[in-house]
N, C-alpha and C positions, 0 to 999 in steps of 0.2 A: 148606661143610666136610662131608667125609662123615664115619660114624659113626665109622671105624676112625680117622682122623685125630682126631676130638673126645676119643677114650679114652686115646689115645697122651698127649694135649699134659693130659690131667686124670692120668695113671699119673707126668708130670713134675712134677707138684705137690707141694709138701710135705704133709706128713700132714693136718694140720689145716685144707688151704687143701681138700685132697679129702672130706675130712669133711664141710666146708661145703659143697662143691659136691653131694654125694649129699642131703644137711641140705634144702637148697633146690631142688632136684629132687623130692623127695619132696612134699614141703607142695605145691608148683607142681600136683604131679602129684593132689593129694587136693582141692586146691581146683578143680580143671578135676573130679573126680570127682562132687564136692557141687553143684556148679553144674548140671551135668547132671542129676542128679538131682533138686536143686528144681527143674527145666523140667521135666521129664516128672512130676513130685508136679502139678505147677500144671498143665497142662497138660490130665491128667486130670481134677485138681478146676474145671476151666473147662468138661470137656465135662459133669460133671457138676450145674454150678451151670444151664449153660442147658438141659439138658434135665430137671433134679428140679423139679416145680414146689413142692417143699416148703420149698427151699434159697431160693426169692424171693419166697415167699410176703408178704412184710414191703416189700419193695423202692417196694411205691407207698406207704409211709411217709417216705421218703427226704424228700423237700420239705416236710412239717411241720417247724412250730416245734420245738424242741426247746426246754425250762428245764429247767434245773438244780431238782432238789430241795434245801432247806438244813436 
């Protein structure tokens, strides 16, 4: 369906069914935004976990025991 067909068949909508549709449109559109944006936040903080060696300093900790304090 092209765009000029998809706007025509949402302008025959009733009010509130168009309302929804721009409603959900929107959020679809903010959550495709945020996503993309935590990939490139993580993305960066990966190149900078393997190249800081301050950031894994700790890491050959990993395979000790670990207790709980009570």
């Amino acid at each position: 369906m092209r765009t000029t067909d998809l706007i025509k068949e949402i302008q025959r909508l009733p009010m509130q069914k168009r309302i929804l549709v721009i409603e959900k449109t929107i959020h679809s559109i903010r959550k495709e935004e945020n996503t993309n944006l935590l990939k490139k936040a993580a993305d960066v903080l990966y190149v900078n976990y393997k190249t800081d060696k301050e950031l894994t300093e700790f890491t050959n900790l990993d395979f000790e025991n670990f207790y709980e304090a009570r």
